[in-house]
PALOVO-950342 format. One record per residue (C-alpha): x, y, z; chain; residue in one letter. Coordinates in nm, 3 decimals, padded with zeros to 5 digits, m for minus. Last residue first. Layout:
> px, py, pz, ch, aa
> X, Y, Z, A, A .
...
# end
This chain:
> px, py, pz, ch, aa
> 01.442, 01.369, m01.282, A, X .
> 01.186, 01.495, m01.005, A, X .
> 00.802, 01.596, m01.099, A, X .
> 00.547, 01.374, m01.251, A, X .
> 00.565, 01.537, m01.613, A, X .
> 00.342, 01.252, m01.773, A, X .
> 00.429, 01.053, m02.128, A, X .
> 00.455, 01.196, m02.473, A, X .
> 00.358, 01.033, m02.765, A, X .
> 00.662, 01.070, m03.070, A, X .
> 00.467, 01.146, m03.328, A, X .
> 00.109, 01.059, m03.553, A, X .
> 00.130, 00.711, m03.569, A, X .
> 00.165, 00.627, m03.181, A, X .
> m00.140, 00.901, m03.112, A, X .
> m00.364, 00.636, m03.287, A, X .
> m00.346, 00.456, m02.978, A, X .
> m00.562, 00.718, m02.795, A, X .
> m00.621, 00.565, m02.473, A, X .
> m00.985, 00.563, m02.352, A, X .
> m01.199, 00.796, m02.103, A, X .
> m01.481, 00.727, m01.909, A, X .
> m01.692, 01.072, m01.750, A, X .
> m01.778, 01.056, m01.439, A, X .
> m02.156, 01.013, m01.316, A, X .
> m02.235, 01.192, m00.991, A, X .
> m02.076, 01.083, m00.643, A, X .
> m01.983, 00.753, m00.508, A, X .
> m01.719, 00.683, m00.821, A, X .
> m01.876, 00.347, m00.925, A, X .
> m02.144, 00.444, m01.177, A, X .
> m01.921, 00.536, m01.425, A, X .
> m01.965, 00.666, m01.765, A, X .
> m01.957, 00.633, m02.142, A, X .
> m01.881, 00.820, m02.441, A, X .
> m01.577, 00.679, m02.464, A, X .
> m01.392, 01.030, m02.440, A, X .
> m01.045, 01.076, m02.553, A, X .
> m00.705, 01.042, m02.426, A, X .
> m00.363, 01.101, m02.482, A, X .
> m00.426, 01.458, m02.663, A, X .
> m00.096, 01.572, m02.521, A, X .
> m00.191, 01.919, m02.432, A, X .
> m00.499, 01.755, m02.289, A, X .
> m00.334, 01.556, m02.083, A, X .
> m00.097, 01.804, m01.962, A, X .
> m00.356, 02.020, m01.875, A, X .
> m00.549, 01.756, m01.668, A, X .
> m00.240, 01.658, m01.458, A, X .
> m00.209, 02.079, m01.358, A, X .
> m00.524, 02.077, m01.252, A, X .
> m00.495, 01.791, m01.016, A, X .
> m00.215, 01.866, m00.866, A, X .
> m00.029, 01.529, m00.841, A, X .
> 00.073, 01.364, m00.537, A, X .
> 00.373, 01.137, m00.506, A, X .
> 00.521, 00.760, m00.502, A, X .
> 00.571, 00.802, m00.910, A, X .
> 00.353, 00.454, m00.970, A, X .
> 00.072, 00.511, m00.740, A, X .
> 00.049, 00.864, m00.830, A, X .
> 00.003, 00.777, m01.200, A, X .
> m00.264, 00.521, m01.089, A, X .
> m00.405, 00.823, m00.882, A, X .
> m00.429, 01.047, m01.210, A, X .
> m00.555, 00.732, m01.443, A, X .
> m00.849, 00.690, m01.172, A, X .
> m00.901, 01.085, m01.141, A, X .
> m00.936, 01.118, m01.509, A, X .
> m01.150, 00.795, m01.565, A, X .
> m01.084, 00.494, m01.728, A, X .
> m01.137, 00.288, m02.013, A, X .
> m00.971, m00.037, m02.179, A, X .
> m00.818, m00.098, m01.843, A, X .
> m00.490, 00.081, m01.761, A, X .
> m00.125, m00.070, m01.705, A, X .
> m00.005, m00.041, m02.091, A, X .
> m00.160, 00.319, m02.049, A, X .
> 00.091, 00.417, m01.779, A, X .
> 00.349, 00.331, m02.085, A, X .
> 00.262, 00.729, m02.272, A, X .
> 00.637, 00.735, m02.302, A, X .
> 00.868, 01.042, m02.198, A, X .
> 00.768, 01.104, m01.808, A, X .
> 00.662, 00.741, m01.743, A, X .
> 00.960, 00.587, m01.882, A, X .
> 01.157, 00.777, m01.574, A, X .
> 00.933, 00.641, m01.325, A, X .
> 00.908, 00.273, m01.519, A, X .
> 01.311, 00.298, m01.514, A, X .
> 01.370, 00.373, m01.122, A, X .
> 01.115, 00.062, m01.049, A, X .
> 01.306, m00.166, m01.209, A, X .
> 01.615, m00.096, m01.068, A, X .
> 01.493, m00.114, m00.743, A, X .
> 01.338, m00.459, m00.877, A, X .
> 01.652, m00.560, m00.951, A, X .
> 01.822, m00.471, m00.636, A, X .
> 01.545, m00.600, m00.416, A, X .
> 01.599, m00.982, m00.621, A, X .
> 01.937, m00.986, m00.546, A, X .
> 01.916, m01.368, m00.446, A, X .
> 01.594, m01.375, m00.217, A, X .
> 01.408, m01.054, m00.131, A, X .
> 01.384, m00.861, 00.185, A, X .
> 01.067, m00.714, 00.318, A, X .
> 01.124, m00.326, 00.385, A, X .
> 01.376, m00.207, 00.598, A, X .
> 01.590, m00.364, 00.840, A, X .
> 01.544, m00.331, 01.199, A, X .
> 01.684, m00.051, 01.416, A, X .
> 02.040, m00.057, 01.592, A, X .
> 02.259, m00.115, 01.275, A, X .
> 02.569, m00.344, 01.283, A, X .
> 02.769, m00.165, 01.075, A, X .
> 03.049, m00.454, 00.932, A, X .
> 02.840, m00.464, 00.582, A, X .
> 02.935, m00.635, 00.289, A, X .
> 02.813, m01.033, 00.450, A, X .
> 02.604, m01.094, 00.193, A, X .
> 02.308, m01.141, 00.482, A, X .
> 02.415, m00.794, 00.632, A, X .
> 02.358, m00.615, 00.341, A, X .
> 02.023, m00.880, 00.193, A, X .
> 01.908, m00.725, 00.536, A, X .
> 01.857, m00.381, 00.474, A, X .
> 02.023, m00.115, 00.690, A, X .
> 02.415, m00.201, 00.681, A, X .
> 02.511, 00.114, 00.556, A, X .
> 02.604, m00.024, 00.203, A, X .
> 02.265, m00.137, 00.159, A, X .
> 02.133, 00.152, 00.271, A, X .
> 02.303, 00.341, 00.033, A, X .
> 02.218, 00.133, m00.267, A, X .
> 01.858, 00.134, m00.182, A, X .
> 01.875, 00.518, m00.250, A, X .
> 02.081, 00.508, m00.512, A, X .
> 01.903, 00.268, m00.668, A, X .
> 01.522, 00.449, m00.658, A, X .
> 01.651, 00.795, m00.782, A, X .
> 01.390, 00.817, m01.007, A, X .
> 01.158, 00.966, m00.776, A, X .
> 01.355, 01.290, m00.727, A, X .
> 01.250, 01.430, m00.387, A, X .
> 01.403, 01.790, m00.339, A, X .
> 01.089, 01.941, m00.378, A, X .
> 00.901, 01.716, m00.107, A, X .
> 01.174, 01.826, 00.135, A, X .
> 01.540, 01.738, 00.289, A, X .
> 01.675, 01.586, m00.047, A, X .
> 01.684, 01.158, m00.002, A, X .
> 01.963, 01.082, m00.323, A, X .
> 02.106, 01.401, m00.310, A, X .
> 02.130, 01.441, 00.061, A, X .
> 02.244, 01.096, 00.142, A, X .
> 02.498, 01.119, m00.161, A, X .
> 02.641, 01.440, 00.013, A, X .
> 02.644, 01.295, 00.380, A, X .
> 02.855, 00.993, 00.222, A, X .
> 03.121, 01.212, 00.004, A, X .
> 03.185, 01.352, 00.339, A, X .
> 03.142, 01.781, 00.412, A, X .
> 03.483, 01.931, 00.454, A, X .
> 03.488, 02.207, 00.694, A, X .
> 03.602, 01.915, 00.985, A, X .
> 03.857, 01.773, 00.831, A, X .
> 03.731, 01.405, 00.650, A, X .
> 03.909, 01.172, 00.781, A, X .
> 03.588, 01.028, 01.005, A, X .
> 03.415, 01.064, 00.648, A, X .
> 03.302, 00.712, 00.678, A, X .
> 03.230, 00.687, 01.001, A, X .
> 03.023, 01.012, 00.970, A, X .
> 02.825, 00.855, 00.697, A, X .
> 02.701, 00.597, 00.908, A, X .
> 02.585, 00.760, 01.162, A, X .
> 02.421, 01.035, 00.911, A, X .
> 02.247, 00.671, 00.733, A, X .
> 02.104, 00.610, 01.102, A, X .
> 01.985, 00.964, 01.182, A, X .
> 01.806, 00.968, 00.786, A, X .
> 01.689, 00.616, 00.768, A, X .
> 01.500, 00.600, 01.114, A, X .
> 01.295, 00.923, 01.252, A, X .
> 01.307, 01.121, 00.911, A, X .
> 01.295, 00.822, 00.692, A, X .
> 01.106, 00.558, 00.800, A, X .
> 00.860, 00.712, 01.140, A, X .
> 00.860, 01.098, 00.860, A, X .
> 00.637, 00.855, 00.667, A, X .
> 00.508, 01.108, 00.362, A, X .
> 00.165, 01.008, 00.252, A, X .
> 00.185, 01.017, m00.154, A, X .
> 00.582, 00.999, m00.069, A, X .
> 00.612, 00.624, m00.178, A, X .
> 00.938, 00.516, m00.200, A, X .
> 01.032, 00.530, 00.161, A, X .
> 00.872, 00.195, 00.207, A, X .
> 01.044, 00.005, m00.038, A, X .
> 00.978, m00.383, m00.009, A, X .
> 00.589, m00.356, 00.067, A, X .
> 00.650, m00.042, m00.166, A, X .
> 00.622, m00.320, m00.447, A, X .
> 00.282, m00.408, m00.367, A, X .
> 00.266, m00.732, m00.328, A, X .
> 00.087, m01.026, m00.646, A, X .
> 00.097, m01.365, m00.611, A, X .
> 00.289, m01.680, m00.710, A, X .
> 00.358, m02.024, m00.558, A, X .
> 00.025, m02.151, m00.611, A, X .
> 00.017, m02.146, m00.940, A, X .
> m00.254, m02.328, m01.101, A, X .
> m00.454, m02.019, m01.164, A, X .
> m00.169, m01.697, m01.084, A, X .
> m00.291, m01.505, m00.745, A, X .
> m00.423, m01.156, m00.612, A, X .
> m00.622, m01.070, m00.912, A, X .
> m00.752, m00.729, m00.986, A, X .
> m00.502, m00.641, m01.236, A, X .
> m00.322, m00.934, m01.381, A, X .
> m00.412, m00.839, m01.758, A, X .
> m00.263, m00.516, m01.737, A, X .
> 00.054, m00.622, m01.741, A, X .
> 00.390, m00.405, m01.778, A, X .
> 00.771, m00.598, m01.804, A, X .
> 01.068, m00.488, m01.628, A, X .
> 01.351, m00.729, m01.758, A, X .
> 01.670, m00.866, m01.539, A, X .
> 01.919, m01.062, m01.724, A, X .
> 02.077, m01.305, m01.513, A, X .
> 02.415, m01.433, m01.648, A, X .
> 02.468, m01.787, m01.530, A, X .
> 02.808, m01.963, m01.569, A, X .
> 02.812, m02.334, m01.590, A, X .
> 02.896, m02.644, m01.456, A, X .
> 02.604, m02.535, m01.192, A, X .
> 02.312, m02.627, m01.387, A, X .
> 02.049, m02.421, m01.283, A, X .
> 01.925, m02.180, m01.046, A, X .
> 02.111, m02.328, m00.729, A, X .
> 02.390, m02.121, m00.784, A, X .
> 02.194, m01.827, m00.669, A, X .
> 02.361, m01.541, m00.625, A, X .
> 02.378, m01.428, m01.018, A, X .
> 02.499, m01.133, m01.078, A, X .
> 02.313, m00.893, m01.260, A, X .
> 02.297, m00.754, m01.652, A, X .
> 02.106, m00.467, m01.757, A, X .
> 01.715, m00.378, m01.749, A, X .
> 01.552, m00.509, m02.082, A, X .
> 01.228, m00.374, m02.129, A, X .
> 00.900, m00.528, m02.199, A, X .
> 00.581, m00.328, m02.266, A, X .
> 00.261, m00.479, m02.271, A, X .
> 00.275, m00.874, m02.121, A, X .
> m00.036, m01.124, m02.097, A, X .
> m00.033, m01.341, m01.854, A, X .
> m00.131, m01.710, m01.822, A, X .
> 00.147, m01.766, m01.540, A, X .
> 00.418, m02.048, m01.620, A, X .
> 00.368, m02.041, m02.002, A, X .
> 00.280, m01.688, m02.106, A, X .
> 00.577, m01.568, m01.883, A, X .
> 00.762, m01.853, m01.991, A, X .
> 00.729, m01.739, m02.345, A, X .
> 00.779, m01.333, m02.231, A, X .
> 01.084, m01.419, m02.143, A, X .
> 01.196, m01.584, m02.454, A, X .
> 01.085, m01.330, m02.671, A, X .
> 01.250, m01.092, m02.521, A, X .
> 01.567, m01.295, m02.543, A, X .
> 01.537, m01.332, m02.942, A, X .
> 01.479, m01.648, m03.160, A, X .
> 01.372, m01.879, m02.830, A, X .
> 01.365, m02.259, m02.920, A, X .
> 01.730, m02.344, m02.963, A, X .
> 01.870, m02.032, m02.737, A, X .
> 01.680, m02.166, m02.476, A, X .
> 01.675, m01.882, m02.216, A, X .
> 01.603, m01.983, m01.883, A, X .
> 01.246, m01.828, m01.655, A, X .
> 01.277, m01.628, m01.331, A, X .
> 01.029, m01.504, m01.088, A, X .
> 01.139, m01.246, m00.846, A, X .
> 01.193, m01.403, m00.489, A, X .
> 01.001, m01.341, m00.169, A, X .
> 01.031, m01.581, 00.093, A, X .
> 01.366, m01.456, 00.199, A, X .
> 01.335, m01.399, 00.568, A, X .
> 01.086, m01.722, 00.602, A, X .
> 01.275, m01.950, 00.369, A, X .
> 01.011, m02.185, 00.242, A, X .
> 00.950, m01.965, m00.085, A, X .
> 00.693, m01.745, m00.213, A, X .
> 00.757, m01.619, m00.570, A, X .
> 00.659, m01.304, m00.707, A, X .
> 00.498, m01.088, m00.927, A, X .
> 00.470, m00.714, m00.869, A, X .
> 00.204, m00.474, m00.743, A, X .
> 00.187, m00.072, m00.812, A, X .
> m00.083, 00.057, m00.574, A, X .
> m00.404, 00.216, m00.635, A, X .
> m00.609, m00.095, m00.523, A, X .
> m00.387, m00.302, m00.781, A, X .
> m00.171, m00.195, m01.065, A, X .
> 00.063, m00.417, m01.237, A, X .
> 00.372, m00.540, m01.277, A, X .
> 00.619, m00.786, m01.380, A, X .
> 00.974, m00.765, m01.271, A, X .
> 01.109, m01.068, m01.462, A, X .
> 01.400, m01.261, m01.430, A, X .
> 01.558, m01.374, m01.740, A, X .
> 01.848, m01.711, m01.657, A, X .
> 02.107, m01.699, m01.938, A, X .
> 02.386, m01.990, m01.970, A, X .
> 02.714, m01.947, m02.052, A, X .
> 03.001, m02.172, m02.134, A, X .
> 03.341, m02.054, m02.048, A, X .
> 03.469, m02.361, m01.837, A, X .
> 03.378, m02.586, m02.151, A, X .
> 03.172, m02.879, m02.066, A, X .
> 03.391, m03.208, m02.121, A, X .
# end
């Protein structure tokens, strides 16, 4: 008889990489037409897999061809999807962010037909401030989340500002300077609790009936959730590890590795100000070639320098926020 307390892991996998200057993950396409898009997922075999990472990045190898950089583990999610696997037991979904430079520049998996590559602001929106969308946030999210929020502090006396409208302004500020990038949860977790996204109203923990459609494409199981999270760590990685190189081609040039940056922080950089800080760093050097492609004269190609790892701690990019 199967124990009541057995376990079983399912690793889903937020798997990125940069396309057409925007950040583009893996997924799945499924029949459901709301919930089409679902984060791909692999089991962990305890008998064939000696660690968890390794695991994922087996099926990874073995259900898509890719190559995976840098792997992280995320935390722990519940699982909504009872469908995943054997349902005798309980399944603890571990979600991973993982980097891949190898899947640049191609919008589908050989022999996969199920999986291709979407920009992830295709499901966030407001995340990318690089052309500010006052239509999404100043016109929709911000009059519908200070609806919301004043049902919730409708006990609040009237010199006392709600928890609610506090969270709304700390998580979306009221200017570019106020944006934190990193703050990628708490801002899908307060539209999910206001009713604003559909997975809200679909797990049935919203009674506010919102009077706009929800935002962003929705994702199957709590697939939005994970790759929220997901998104919040690469931001934050970015500004302490040089990982924007695990994304790059073998060379690059300034302004391409600048507005891959931008792509992945949802914000312009000044451009002086990005070239100091990589040469304070000495992450790059010179290849000694150049591009043809730019439209204009002959820029300069620049590589990675991977010796940097040996020498200290590399640094990673000061993007603003956090």
């Amino acid at each position: 008889m199967m124990s009541s307390h057995a376990v079983q892991i399912a690793l889903s996998a937020v798997i990125i990489c940069l396309q057409d200057n925007y950040p583009a993950i893996l997924r799945n396409s499924g029949s459901d037409d709301v919930f089409a898009d679902a984060l791909p997922f692999g089991m962990f075999n305890p008998e064939t897999h000696k660690t968890l990472e390794g695991g994922l990045r087996s099926w990874v190898t073995e259900k898509t061809g890719l190559s995976l950089g840098y792997c992280e583990q995320l935390q722990a999610f519940d699982d909504k999807s009872p469908n995943k696997a054997d349902g005798s037991l309980h399944t603890v979904n571990l979600g991973y962010l993982a980097l891949s430079a190898s899947g640049t520049g191609k919008n589908t998996i050989p022999g996969n037909l199920a999986a291709s590559w979407k920009s992830w602001y295709a499901f966030f929106p407001w995340e990318d401030w690089r052309a500010r969308r006052p239509e999404i946030i100043d016109e929709l999210i911000i009059p519908a989340l200070n609806k919301w929020a004043a049902h919730e502090g409708a006990y609040a006396t009237t010199e006392e500002i709600s928890p609610a409208h506090t969270r709304i302004k700390q998580a979306f500020g009221f200017n570019n300077n106020d944006w934190n990038d990193e703050l990628v949860v708490e801002r899908y977790g307060l539209l999910y609790e206001a009713g604003l996204v559909v997975e809200s109203i679909r797990d049935g923990n919203s009674s506010h009936k919102p009077g706009n459609a929800p935002l962003g494409a929705a994702m199957a199981d709590n697939g939005r959730f994970i790759l929220a999270t997901a998104m919040a760590s690469l931001r934050t990685r970015l500004k302490v590890r040089p990982v924007i190189f695990e994304l790059m081609s073998d060379e690059f040039t300034l302004t391409g590795l600048q507005q891959s940056v931008e792509s992945l922080c949802g914000r312009s950089l000044h451009k002086q100000n990005f070239r100091r800080q990589i040469d304070n760093a000495n992450l790059v050097e010179p290849s000694g070639t150049t591009s043809q492609t730019t439209g204009g004269r002959p820029a300069a190609l620049y590589r990675f320098r991977k010796q940097i790892i040996n020498e200290y701690t590399a640094r990673g990019i000061r993007t603003g926020g956090g």
